[in-house]
C-alpha positions as CSV (number, residue, x, y, z in Angstrom):
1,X,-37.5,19.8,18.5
2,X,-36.2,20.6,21.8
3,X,-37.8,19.9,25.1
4,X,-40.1,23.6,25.5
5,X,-41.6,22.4,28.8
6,X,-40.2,24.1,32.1
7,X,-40.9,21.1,34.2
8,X,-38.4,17.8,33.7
9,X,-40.7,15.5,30.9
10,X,-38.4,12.9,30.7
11,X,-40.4,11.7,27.2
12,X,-39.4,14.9,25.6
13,X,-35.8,14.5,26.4
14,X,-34.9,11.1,25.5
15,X,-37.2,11.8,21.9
16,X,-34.9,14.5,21.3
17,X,-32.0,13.3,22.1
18,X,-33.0,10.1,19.5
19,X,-33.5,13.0,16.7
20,X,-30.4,14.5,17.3
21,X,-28.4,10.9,17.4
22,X,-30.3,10.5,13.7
23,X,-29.5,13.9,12.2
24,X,-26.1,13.8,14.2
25,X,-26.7,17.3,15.3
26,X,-24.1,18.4,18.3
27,X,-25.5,22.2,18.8
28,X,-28.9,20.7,19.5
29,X,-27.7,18.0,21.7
30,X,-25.4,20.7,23.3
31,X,-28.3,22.3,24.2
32,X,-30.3,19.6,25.5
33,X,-27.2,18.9,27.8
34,X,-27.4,22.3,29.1
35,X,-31.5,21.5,29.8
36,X,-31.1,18.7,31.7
37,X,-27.8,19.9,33.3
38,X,-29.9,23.5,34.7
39,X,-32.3,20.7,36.1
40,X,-30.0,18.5,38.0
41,X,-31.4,15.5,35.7
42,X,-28.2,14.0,35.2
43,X,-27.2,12.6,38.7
44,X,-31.1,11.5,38.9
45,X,-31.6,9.8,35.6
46,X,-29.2,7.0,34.6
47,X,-31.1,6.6,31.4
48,X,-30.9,10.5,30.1
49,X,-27.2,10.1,31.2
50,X,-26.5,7.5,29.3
51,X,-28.5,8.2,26.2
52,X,-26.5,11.6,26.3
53,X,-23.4,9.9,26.1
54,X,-24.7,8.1,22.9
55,X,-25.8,10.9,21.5
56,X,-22.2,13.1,21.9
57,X,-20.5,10.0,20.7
58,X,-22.5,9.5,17.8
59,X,-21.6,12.5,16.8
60,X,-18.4,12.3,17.3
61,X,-17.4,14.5,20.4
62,X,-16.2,12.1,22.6
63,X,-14.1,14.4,25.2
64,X,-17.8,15.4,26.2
65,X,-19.4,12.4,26.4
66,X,-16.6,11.3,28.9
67,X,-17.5,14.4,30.9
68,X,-21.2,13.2,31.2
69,X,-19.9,9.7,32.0
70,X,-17.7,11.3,34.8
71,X,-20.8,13.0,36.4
72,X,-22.6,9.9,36.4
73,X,-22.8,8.9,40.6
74,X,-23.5,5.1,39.4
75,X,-22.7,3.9,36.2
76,X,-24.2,0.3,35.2
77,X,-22.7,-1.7,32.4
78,X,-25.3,0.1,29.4
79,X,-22.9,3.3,30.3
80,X,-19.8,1.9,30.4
81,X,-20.9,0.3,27.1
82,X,-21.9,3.4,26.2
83,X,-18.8,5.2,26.2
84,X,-17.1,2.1,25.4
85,X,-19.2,1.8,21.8
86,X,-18.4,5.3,21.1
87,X,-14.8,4.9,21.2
88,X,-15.1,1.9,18.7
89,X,-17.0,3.6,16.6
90,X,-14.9,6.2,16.2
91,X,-11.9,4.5,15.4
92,X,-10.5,5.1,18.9
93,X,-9.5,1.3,19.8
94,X,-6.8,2.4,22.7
95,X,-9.4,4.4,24.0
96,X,-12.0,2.1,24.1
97,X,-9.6,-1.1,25.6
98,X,-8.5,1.8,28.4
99,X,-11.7,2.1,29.3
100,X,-12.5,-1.7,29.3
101,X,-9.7,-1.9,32.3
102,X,-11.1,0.5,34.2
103,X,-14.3,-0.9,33.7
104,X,-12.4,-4.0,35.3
105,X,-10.9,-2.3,38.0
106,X,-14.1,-1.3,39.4
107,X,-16.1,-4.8,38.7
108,X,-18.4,-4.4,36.6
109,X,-19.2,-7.6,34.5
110,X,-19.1,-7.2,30.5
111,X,-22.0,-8.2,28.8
112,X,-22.3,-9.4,24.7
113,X,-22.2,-5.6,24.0
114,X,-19.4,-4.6,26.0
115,X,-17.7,-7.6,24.1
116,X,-18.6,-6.5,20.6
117,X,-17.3,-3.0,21.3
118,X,-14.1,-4.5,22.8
119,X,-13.2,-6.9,19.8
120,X,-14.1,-3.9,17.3
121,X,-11.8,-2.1,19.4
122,X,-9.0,-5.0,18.7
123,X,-9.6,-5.3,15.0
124,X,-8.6,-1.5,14.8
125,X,-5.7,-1.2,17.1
126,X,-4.5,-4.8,16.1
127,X,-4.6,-6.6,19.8
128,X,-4.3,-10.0,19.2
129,X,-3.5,-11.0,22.5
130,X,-6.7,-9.4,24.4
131,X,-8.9,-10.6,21.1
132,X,-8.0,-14.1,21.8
133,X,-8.7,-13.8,25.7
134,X,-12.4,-12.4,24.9
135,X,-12.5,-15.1,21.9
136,X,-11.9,-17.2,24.9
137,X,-14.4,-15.7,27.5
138,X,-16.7,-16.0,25.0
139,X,-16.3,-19.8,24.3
140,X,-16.3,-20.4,28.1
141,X,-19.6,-18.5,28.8
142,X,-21.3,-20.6,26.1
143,X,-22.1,-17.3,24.0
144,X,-20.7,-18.0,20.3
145,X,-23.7,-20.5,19.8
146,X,-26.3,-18.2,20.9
147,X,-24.9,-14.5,19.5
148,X,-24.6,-14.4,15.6
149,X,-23.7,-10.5,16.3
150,X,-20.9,-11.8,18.6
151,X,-19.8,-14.5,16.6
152,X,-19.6,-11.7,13.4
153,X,-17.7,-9.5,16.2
154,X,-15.3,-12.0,15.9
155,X,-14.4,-12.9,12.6
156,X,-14.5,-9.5,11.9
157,X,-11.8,-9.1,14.4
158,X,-9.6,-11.9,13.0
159,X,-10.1,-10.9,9.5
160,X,-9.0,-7.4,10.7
161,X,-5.5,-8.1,12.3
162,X,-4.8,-10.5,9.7
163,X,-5.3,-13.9,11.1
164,X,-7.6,-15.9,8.4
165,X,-6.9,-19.1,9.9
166,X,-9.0,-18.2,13.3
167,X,-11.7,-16.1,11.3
168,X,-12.5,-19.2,9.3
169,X,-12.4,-21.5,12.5
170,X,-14.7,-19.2,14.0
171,X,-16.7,-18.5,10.9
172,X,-17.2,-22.4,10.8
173,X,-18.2,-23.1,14.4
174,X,-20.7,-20.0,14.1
175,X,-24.8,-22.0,13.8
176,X,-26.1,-19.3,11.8
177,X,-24.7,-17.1,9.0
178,X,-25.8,-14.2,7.6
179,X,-24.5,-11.5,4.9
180,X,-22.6,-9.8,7.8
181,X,-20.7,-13.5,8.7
182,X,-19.9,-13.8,4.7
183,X,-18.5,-10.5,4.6
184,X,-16.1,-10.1,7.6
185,X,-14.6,-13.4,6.0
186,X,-14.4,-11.8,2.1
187,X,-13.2,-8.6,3.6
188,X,-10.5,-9.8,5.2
189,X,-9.6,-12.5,2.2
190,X,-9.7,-9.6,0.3
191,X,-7.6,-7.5,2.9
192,X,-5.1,-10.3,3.0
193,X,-4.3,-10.1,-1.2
194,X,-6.2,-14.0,-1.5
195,X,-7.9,-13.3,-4.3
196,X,-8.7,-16.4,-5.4
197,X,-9.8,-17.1,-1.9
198,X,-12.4,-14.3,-1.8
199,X,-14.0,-15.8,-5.0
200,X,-14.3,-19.0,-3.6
201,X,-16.1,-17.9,-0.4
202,X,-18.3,-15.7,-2.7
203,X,-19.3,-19.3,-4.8
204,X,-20.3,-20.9,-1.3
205,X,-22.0,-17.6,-0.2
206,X,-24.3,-17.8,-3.3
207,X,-24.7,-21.5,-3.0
208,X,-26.2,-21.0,0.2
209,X,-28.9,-18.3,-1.2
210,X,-27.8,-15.3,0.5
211,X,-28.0,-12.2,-1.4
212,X,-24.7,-10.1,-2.0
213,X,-24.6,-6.5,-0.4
214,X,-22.6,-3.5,-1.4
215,X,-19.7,-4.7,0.7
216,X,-20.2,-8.0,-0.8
217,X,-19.3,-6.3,-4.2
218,X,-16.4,-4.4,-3.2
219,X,-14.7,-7.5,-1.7
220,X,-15.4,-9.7,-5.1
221,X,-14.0,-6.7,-7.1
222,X,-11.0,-6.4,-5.5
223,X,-10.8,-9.8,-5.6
224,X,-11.1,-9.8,-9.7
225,X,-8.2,-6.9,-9.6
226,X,-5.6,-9.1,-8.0
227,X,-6.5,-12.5,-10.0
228,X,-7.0,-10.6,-13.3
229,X,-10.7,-11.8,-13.9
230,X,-12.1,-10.2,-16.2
231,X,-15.3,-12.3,-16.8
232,X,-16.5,-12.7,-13.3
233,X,-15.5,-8.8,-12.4
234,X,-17.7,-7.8,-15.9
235,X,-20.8,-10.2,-14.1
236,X,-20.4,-8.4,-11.3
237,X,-20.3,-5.0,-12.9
238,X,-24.0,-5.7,-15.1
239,X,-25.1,-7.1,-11.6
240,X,-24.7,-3.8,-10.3
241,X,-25.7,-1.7,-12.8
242,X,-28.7,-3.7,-13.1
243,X,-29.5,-3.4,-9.3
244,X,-29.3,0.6,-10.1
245,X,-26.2,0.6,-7.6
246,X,-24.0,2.5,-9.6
247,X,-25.6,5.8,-9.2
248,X,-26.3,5.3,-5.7
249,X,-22.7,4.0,-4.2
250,X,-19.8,5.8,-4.7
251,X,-17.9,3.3,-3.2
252,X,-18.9,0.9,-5.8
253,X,-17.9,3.2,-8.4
254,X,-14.7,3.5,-6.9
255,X,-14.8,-0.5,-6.7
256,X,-15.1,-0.7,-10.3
257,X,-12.6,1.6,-11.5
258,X,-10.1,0.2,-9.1
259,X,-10.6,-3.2,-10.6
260,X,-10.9,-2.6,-14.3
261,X,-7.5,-0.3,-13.6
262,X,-5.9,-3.6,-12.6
263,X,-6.7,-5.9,-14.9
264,X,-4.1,-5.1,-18.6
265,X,-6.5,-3.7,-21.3
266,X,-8.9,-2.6,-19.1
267,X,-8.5,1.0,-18.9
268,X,-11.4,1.9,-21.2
269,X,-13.9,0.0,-18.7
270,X,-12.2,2.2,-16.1
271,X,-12.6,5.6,-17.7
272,X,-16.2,4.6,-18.7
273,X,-17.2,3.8,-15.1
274,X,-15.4,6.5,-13.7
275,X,-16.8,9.3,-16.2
276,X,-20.3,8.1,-15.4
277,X,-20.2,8.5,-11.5
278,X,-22.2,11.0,-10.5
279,X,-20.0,11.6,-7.5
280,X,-16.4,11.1,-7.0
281,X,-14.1,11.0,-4.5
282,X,-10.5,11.7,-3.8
283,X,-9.8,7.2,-3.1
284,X,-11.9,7.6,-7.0
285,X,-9.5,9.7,-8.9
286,X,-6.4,7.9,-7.2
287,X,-7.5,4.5,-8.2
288,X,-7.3,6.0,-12.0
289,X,-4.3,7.7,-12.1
290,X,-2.6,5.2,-10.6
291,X,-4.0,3.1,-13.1
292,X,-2.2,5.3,-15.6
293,X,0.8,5.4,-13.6
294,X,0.9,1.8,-13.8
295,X,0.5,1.7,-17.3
296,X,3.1,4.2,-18.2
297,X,0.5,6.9,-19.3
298,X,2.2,9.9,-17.9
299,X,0.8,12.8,-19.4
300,X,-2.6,11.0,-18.3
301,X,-1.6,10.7,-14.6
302,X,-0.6,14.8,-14.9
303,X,-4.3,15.3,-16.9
304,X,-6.0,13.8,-14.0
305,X,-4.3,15.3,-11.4
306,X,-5.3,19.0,-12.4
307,X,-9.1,18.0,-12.9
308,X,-9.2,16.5,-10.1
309,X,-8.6,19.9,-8.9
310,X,-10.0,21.8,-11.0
311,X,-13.4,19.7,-11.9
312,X,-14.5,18.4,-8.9
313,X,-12.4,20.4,-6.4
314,X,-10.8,17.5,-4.3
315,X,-7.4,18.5,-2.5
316,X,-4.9,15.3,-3.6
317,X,-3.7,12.5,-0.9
318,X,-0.2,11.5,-0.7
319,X,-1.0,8.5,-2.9
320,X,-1.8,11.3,-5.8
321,X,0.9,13.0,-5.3
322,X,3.3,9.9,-5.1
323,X,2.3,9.2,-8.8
324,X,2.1,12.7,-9.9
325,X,5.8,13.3,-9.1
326,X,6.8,10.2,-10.9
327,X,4.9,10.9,-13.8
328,X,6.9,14.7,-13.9
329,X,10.1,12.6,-13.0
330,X,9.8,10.0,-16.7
331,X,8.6,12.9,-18.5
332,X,10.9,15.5,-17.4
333,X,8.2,17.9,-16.5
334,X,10.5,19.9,-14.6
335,X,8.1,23.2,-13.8
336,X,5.2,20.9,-13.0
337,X,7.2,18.7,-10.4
338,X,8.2,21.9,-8.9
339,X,4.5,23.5,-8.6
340,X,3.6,20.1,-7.0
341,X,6.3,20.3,-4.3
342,X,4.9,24.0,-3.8
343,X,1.5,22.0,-3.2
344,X,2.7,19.3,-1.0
345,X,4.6,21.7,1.6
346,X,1.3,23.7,1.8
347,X,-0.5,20.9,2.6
348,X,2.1,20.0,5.4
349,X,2.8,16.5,3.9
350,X,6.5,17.4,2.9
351,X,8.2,15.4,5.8
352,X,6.3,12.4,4.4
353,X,8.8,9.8,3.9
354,X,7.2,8.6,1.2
355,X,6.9,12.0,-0.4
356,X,10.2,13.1,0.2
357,X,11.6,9.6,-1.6
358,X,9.4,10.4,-4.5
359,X,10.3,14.4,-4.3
360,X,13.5,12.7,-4.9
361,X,13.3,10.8,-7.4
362,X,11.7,13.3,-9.4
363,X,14.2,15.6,-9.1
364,X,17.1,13.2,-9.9
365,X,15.2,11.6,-12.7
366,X,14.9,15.4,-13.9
367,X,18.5,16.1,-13.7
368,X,17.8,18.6,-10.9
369,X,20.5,16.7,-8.5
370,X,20.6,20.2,-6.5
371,X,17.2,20.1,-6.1
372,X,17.1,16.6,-5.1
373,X,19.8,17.4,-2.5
374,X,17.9,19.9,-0.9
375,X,14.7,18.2,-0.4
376,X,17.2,15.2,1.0
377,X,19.3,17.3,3.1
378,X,17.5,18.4,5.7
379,X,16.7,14.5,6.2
380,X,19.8,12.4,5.8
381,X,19.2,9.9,8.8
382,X,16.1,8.9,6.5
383,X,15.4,5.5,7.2
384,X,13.9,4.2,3.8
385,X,17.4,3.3,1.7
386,X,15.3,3.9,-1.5
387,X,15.7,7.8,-2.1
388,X,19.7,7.2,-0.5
389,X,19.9,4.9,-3.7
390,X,17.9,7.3,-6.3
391,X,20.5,10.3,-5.3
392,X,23.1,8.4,-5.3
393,X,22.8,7.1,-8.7
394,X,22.0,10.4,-10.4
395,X,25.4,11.4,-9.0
396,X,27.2,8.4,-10.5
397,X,25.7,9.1,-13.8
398,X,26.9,12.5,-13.9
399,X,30.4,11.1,-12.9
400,X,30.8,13.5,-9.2
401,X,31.8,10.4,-7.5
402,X,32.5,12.7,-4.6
403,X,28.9,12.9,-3.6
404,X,28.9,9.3,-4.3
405,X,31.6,8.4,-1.8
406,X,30.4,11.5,0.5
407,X,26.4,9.8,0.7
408,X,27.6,6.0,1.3
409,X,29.8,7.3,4.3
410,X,26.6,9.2,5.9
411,X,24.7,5.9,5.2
412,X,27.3,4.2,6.9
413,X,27.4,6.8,9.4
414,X,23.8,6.6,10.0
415,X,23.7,2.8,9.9
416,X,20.9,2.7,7.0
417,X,22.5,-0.6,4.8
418,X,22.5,-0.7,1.3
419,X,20.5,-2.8,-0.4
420,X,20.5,-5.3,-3.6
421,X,18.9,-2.2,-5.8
422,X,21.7,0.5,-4.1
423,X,24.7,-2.0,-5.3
424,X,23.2,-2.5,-8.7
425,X,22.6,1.0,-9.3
426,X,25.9,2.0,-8.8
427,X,27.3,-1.2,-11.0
428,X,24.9,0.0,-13.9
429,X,26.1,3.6,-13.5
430,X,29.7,2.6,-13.2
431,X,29.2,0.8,-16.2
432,X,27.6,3.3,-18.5
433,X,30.1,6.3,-17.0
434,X,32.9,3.8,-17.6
435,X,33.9,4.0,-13.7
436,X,36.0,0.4,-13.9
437,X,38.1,1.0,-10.9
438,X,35.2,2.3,-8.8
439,X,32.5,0.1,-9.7
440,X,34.4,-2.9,-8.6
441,X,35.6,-1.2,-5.4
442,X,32.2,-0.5,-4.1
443,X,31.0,-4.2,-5.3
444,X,33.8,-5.7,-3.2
445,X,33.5,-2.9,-0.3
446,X,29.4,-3.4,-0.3
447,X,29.5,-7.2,-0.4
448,X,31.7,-8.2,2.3
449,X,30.4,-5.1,4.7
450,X,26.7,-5.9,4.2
451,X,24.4,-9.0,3.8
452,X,23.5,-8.3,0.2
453,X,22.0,-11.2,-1.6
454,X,23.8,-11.1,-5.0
455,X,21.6,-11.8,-7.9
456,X,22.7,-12.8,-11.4
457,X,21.9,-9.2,-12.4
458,X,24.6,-7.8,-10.2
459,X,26.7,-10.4,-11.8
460,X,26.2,-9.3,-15.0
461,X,26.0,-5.8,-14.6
462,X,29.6,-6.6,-13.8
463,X,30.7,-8.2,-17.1
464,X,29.3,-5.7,-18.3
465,X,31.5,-2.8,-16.4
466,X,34.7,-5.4,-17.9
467,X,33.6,-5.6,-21.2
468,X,32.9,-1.7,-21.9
469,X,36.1,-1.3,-20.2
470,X,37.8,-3.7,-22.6
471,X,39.0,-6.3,-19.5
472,X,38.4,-8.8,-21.3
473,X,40.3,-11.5,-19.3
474,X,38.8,-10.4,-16.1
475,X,35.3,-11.2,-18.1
476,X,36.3,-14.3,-19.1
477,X,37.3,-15.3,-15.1
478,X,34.1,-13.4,-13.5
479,X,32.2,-15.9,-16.3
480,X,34.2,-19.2,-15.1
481,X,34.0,-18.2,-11.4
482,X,30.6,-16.7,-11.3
483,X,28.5,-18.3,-7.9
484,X,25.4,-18.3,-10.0
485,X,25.2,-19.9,-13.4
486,X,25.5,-18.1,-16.3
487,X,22.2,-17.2,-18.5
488,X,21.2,-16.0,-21.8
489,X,22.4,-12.0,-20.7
490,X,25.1,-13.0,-19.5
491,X,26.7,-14.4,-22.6
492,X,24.9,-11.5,-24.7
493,X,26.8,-9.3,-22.5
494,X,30.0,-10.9,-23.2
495,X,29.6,-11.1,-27.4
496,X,28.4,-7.5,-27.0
497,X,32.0,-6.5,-25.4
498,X,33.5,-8.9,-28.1
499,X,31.9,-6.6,-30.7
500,X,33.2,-3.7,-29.3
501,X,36.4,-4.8,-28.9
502,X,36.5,-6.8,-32.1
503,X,37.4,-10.1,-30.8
504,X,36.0,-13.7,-32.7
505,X,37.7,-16.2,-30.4
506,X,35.6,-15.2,-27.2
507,X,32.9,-14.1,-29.2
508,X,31.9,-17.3,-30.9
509,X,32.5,-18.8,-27.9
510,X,29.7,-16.3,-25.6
511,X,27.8,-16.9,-29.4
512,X,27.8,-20.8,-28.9
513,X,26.6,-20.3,-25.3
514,X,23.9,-17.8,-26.0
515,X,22.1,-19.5,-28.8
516,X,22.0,-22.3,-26.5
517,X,20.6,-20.6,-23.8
518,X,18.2,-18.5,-26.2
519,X,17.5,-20.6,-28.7
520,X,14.6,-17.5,-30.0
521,X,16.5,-14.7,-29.3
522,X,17.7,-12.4,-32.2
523,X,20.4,-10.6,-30.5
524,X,23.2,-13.1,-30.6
525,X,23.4,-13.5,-34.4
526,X,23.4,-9.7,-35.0
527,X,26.4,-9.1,-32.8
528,X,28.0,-12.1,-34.5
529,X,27.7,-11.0,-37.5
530,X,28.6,-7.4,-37.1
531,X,31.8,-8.6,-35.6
532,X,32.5,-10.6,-38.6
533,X,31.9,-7.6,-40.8
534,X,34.5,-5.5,-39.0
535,X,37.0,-8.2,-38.5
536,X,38.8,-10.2,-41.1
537,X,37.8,-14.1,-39.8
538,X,40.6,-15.5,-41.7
539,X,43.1,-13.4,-40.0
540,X,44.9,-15.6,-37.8
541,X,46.3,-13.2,-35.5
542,X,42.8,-11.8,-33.9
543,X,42.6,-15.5,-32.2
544,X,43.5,-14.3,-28.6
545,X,44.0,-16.2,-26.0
546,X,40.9,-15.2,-24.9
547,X,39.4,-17.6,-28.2
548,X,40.3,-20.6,-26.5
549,X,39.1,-20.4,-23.4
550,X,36.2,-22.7,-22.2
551,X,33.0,-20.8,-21.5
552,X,30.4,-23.6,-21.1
């Protein structure tokens, strides 16, 4: 309840300013403002001051918290930390290191507080450089042995930014730990992909007695997701439904379904979990249906995406939408892609560049290059080369190498390089369309303009483009010349074109090599043989030149 009192009780004020921190309530803390601001309070009371900035942070509303701070004649170091806090806590990091220089500027000393806040402030705006220096401060002063909040403060940090090597060090040197310590380490393990690092900490963490928390979980099973482990993410799950913390935890639900959605044959346990939730959220629903995506389970991924919707009225993220479109673009769901972009430039998202790649690719992958071209268009200095390589390709397939030639100029123009993937898209195309002449234009062109690191793929993709094209001799060379030795597809490539073109000498020769190489594989004796059904093998005349070449 608000102060009723007309005469300044400071009691009243401070008690309701606590309330409204707990119930984060910003009209009733409004009004208390406007109480204490009628009575001249603030400039008397530092206290009220500064547990008024508290209370607007908490909340959220920083702009007036700074405006309290601002009023404030003298301002010790609980209201710089204060304001300070609230940044951090907000996820306002520049703001909060800002405010840390001015607090500088005007010399007032930090305390263990004001260093908490700060190092918070550094995890979230990734400031390694002023990190270490209060890492440092902190080691000079003596603190790191006598704060286990601090200490936390700073593995947090380093497990934040990235940088596992100092949050161990630290983690280490710290005299006590507690849950908190254990989990800034697994989080950022976790964080970092190092699976099998997480799980490792988790076996000391247990071995010491301490008792897991919620975030404890959700580190272990994301951990289980990227090492596949199935037995120690299925503890983990009967641990927590034992505890009851399934019901209560979204964000272990989320947890679960995540890591069952990761780990092959696990999709069941991921639907179970995720259908027994009694609340989901939006980070819920895209953990599933990229699941599906994953899994190839299209008309799934487009199932989940309308109740989603529909049943429990979330608005999807771009990460939903990402693997929504690529679901319409395999299946060739042409009207749904189209509704979905209709969604996504309603919801303002449409000059995502992720979005627009995969507005792209959809399109293309539908056949709808016009489409494609238009959602491109009004981008073309796009800086990711993936969606320049999707649209080109769909116009190589349909054989306009106009558009081809026209969109590699306007990279070039634009100075976005081709990549590996854009060179062997357009060899694979070439190939299929039967685009000889081009195909090896654009490889020579591509490789000796830009530093693309050829692959054996490329390589073959290029015996290939001779062998449909019946250049046999220039397959043979690209085979004795190739930079990278020749494997199994390579020589399957070469008996295939022998079958088409009907020639033994070069085909039991590529047959020799492949069996060699592929010593389980199928293929090569059913293209041998089919070329000795349509070929008479005791004809003479069909032993080329190209028969007698050496292959090996």
């Amino acid at each position: 309840m608000l102060p009723t009192l007309q005469f300044y009780d400071r009691i009243s004020v401070l008690k309701a300013l606590k309330l409204c921190q707990k119930e984060n309530d910003i009209s009733k803390t409004r009004l208390i403002h406007e109480y204490v601001a009628e009575r001249n309070i603030i400039p008397k009371d530092v206290y009220i001051s500064t547990t008024l900035i508290t209370t607007y942070a908490r909340c959220g509303v920083l702009k007036e918290a700074r405006e309290v701070f601002e009023k404030m004649p003298v301002r010790s170091v609980v209201s710089w930390n204060a304001l300070i806090s609230g940044y951090a806590q907000n996820g306002l990091g520049n703001e909060a290191l800002e405010c840390f220089r001015e607090m500088a500027e005007v010399g007032v000393t930090p305390d263990s507080i004001t260093y908490i806040s700060i190092l918070k402030a550094c995890g979230i705006v990734g400031s390694l450089e002023i990190g270490e220096d209060i890492d440092a401060t902190v080691r000079n002063q003596g603190l790191l042995q006598k704060d286990v909040v601090l200490g936390n403060a700073l593995v947090s940090m380093y497990s934040k930014i990235g940088v596992m090597e100092k949050a161990r060090e630290v983690f280490d040197q710290l005299p006590l730990r507690n849950v908190v310590s254990w989990n800034a380490l697994l989080t950022g393990y976790a964080r970092k992909g190092l699976g099998e690092e997480v799980l490792k900490c988790f076996r000391q963490m247990t071995d010491t007695g301490i008792p897991p928390t919620e975030i404890t979980y959700v580190s272990i099973l994301k951990a289980c997701g990227l090492v596949g482990s199935v037995v120690i993410g299925k503890e983990i799950d009967a641990e927590i439904r034992k505890k009851g913390l399934l019901q209560k935890s979204i964000m272990l639900g989320s947890a679960l379904v995540d890591m069952y959605s990761k780990v092959p044959l696990m999709l069941f346990e991921a639907w179970e979990v995720f259908v027994h939730m009694p609340t989901r959220l939006i980070i819920t629903w895209t953990s599933l249906i990229g699941a599906y995506a994953e899994h190839g389970l299209y008309e799934e991924v487009l199932d989940c995406f309308v109740k989603m919707q529909v049943v429990d009225n979330l608005s999807p993220d771009a990460i939903a939408y990402l693997d929504s479109l690529k679901a319409c673009g395999f299946l060739g769901a042409t009207n749904k892609g189209q509704g979905i972009h209709s969604c996504i430039v309603k919801q303002g998202i449409d000059r995502d560049e992720f979005v627009i790649g995969a507005l792209v690719d959809m399109y293309a992958n539908c056949g709808l290059l016009n489409e494609a071209w238009v959602v491109f268009d009004h981008k073309l200095s796009f800086p990711n080369v993936v969606p320049w390589t999707t649209l080109i390709s769909g116009f190589a397939f349909q054989g306009d190498i106009d558009n081809v030639i026209h969109l590699l100029e306007i990279m070039r123009y634009e100075g976005i390089e081709p990549d590996e993937i854009t060179l062997l898209s357009i060899l694979t195309v070439c190939s299929h369309v039967g685009l000889v002449d081009f195909g090896c234009e654009y490889f020579q062109v591509l490789t000796k303009d830009y530093s693309i690191d050829l692959t054996i793929e490329h390589h073959n993709c290029l015996l290939d483009l001779f062998g449909r094209a019946g250049q046999l001799d220039e397959l043979v060379t690209m085979v004795k010349d190739m930079p990278i030795q020749p494997n199994f597809i390579s020589y399957r490539t070469v008996l295939g074109a022998c079958k088409k073109w009907e020639n033994i000498g070069l085909g039991r020769q590529a047959f020799d090599c492949a069996v060699r190489l592929g010593k389980q594989q199928t293929a090569p004796f059913v293209l041998i043989s089919n070329i000795y059904a349509v070929v008479d093998s005791e004809d003479s005349s069909i032993l080329d030149n190209h028969g007698y070449m050496d292959m090996g």
